[in-house]
C-alpha positions as CSV (number, residue, x, y, z in Angstrom):
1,X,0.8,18.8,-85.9
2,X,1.9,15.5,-84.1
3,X,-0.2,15.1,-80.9
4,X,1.0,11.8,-80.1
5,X,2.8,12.7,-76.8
6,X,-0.2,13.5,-75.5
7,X,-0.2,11.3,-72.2
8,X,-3.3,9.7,-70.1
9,X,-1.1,10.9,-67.1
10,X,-2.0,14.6,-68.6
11,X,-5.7,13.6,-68.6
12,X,-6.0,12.2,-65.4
13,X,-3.9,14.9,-64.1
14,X,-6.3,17.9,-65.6
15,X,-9.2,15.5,-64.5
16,X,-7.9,15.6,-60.9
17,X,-7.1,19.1,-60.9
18,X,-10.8,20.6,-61.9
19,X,-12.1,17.6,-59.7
20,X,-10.5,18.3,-56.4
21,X,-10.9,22.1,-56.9
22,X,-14.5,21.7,-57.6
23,X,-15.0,19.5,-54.6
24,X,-13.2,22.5,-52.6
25,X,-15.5,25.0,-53.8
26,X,-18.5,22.5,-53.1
27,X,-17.9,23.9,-49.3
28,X,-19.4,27.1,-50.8
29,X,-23.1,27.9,-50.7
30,X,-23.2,29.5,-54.3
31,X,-21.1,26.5,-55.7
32,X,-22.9,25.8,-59.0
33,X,-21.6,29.4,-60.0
34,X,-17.9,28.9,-59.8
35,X,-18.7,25.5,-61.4
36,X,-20.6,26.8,-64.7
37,X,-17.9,29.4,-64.7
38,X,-14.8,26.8,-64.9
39,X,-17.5,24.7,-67.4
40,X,-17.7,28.2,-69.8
41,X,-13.7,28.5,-69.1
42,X,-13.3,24.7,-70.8
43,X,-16.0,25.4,-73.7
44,X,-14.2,29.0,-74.6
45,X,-10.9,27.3,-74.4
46,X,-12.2,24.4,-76.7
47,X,-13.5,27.2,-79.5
48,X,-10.1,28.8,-79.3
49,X,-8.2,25.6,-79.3
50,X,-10.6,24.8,-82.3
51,X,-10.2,28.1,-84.2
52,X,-6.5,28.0,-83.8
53,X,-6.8,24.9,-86.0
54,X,-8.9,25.6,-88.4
55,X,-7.0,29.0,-89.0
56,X,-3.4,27.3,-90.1
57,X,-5.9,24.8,-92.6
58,X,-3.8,22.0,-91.9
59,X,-5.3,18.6,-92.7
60,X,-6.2,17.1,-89.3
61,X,-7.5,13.9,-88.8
62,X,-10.4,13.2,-86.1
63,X,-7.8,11.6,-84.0
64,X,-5.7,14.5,-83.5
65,X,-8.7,16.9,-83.2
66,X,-10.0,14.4,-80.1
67,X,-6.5,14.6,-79.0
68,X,-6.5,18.2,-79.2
69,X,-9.6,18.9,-77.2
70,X,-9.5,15.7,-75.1
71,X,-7.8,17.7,-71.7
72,X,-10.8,20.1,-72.0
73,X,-13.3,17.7,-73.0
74,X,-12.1,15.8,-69.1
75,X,-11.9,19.1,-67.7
76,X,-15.8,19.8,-68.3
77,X,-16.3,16.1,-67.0
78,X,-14.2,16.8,-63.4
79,X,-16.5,20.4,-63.0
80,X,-20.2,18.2,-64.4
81,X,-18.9,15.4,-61.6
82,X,-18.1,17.6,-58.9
83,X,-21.4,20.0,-59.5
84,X,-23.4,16.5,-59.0
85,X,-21.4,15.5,-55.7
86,X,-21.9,19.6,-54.7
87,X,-26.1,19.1,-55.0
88,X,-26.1,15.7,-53.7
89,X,-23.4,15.0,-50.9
90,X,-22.0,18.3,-49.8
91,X,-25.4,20.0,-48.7
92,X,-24.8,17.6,-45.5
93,X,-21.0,18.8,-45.1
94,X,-22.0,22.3,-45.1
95,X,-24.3,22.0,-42.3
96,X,-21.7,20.8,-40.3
97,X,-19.6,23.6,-41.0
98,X,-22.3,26.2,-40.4
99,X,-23.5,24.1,-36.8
């Protein structure tokens, strides 16, 4: 397997992805739910990504297997990051909205 195309333009784009679409669901008063939700979505990807591996028995080095999980490993970062700005900052946004 030859995971060397992997791009930080992929990772930042994943990153940006779960971030802004967390930050969208921050608006909602049960955000921490849709959160954990896309968090278990990244971990259940990561076992099958991991599983599909370890199934062929190829020799993989810890490079590639960091490279490998790396997009779901910023994905869980983005939902963690945008869970913290949904306790801490939103609150006050969604008052607004509700006012």
């Amino acid at each position: 397997m030859d995971y060397s195309g992997l791009s930080l333009s992929y990772l930042l784009s994943v990153f940006i992805i779960a971030f802004i679409s967390g930050c969208i669901v921050n608006l909602l008063r049960e955000h921490f739910m849709f959160q954990l939700a896309g968090i278990a979505f990244f971990l259940g990807y990561i076992i099958f990504k991991l599983y599909q591996v370890f199934k062929v028995g190829a020799e993989v080095s810890n490079r590639e297997l960091l490279l490998i999980l790396l997009p779901s490993i910023t994905g869980i970062f983005a939902c963690l990051l945008s869970m913290l700005l949904g306790f801490w900052l939103f609150p006050a946004i969604r008052s607004r909205f509700r006012d």
